[in-house]
C-alpha positions as CSV (number, residue, x, y, z in Angstrom):
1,X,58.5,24.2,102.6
2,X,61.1,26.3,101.8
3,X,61.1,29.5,101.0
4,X,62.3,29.5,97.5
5,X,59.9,26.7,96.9
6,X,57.1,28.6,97.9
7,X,58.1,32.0,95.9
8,X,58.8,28.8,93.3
9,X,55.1,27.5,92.9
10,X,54.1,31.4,93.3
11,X,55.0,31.3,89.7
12,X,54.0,28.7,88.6
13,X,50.9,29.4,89.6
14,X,50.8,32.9,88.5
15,X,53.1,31.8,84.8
16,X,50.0,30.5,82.8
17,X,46.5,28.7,83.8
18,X,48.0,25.4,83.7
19,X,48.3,24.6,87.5
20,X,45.3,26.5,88.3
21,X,43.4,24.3,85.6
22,X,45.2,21.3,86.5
23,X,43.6,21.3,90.5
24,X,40.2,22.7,89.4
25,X,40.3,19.8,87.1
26,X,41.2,16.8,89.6
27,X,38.4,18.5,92.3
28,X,35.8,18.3,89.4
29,X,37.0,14.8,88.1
30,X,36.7,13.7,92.3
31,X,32.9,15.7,92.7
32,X,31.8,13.6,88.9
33,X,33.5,10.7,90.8
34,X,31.5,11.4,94.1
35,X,28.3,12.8,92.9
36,X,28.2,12.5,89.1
37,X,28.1,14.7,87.1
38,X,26.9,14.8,83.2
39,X,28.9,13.1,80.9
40,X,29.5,16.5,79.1
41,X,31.3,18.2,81.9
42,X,32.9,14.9,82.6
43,X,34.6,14.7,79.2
44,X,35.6,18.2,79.3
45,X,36.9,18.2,83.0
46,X,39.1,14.9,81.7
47,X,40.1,16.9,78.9
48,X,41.5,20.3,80.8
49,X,42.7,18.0,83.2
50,X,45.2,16.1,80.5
51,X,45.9,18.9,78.6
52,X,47.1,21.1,82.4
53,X,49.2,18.5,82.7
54,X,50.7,19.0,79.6
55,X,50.9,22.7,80.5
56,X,52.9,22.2,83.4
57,X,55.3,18.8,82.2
58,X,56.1,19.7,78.7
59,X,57.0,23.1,80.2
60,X,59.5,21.3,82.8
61,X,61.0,19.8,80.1
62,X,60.8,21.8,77.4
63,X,64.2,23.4,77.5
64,X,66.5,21.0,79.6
65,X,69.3,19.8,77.7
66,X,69.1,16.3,78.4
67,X,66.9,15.2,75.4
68,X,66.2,12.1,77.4
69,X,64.1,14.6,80.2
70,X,61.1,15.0,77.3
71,X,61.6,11.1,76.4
72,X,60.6,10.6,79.7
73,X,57.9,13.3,80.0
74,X,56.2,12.3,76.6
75,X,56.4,8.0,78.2
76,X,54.8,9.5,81.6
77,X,52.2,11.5,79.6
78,X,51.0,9.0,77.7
79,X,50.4,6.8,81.1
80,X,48.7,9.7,82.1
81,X,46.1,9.6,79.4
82,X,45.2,6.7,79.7
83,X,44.8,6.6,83.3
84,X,42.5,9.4,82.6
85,X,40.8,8.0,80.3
86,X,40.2,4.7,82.7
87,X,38.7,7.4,85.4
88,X,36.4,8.7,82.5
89,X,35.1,5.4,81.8
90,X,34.8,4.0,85.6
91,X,33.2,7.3,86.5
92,X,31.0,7.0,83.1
93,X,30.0,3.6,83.2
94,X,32.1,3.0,80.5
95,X,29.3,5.9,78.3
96,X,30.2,5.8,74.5
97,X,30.3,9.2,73.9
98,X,32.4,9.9,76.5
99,X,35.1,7.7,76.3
100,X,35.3,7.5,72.7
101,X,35.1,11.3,73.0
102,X,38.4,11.9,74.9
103,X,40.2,9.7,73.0
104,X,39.1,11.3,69.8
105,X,39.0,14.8,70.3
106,X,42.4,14.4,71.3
107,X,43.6,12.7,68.9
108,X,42.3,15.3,66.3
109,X,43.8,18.5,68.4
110,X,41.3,19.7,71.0
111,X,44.0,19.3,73.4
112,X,46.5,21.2,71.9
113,X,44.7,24.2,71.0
114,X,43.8,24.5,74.9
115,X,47.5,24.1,75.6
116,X,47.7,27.2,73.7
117,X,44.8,28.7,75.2
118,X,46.2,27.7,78.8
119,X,49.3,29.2,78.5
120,X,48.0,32.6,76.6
121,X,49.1,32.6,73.3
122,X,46.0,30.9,71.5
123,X,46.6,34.3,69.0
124,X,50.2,33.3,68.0
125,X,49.4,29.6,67.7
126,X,46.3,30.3,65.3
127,X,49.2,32.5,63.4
128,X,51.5,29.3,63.2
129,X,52.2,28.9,59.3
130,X,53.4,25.2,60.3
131,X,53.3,22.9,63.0
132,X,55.2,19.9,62.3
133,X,54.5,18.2,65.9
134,X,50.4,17.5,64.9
135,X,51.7,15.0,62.1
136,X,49.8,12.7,64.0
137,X,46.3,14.2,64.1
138,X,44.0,13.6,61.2
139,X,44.5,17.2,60.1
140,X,48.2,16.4,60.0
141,X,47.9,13.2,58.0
142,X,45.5,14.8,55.6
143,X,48.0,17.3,54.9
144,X,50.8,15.4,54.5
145,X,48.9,13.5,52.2
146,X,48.5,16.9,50.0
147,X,52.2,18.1,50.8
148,X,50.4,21.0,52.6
149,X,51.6,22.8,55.9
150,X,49.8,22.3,59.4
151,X,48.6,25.8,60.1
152,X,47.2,27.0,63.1
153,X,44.1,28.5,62.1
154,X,43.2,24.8,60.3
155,X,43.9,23.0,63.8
156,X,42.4,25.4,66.0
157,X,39.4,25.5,63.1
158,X,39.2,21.9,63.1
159,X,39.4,21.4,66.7
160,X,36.4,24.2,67.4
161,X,34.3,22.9,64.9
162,X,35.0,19.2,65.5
163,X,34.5,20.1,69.3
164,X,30.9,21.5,68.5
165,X,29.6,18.5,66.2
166,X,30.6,16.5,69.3
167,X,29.7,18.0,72.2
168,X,25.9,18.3,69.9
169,X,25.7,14.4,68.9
170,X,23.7,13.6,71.7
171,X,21.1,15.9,71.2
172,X,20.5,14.2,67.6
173,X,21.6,10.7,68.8
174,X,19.2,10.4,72.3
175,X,20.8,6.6,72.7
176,X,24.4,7.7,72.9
177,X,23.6,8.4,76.2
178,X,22.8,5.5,77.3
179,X,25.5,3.5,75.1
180,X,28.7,2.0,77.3
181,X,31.8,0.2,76.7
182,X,30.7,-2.1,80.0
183,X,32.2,-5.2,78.0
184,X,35.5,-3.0,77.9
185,X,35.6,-3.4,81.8
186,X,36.2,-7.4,81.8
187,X,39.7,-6.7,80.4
188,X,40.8,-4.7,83.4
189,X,42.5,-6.5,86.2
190,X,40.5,-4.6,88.6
């Protein structure tokens, strides 16, 4: 390795938590692979580990000039969550809770708060007055709905909140547990 390389991933691993996050997420992700580990800190670990990837690809991308460069990033992320979300369910069993889990706290913003939180600046995103690029989460859609802004402090509320009632189901729900997606497994080539 070069030496610019080296003084290169330096800071990128010293720029935000994103690279740091993203390896202590693929260990954990191979240890619940190897050893299993609860379903709990199986979702989350699948969770930091899409979001740190995030971190560091949107980042790589975020200010080429070549528009195409974050066409490409956004087609390669989304292969990226879905391969993480095939890990979560082999690793689960296919569990309920956690595969529907990823894919819906996700979807409604838990990811993109912890971008915020990965890169530092979870105080200026709460402070956002609009954030056009969540049109997609159910926060967004809401909104639009009611030709109100996406603010941060609603995403990051929701995403908390929504985060908590999740994370809690199983304690009310004892079978969700023990609930799996096995069927979902047939369609897989593999």
């Amino acid at each position: 390795m070069q030496e610019l390389d080296k003084q290169l991933l330096r800071e990128l691993i010293q720029k935000d938590w994103g690279f740091t996050t993203l390896a202590l997420a693929t260990v954990g992700i191979i240890i619940s692979a190897i050893i299993g580990l609860p379903h709990a800190a199986t979702l989350t670990l699948a969770l930091l580990l899409f979001t740190s990837f995030d971190v560091i690809g949107y980042n790589a991308v975020t200010f080429s000039p070549n528009r195409m460069d974050l066409i490409r990033y956004r087609a390669i992320q989304t292969v990226f969550q879905w391969v993480v979300f095939t890990l979560v369910g082999l690793i689960t069993n296919w569990n309920l809770w956690t595969c529907v889990g990823y894919i819906l706290l996700w979807w409604i913003g838990v990811c993109d708060v912890l971008f915020y939180v990965l890169i530092g600046k979870q105080k200026q995103m709460v402070g956002y007055d609009h954030m056009p690029w969540l049109w997609w989460t159910p926060l967004g859609i809401i909104n639009k709905r009611l030709g109100r802004p996406i603010r941060g402090n609603e995403i990051y509320n929701v995403a908390i909140w929504s985060t908590i009632i999740w994370y809690s189901m199983p304690l009310f729900f004892r079978n969700l547990q023990w609930e799996s997606l096995s069927w979902f497994s047939y369609l897989l080539p593999f």
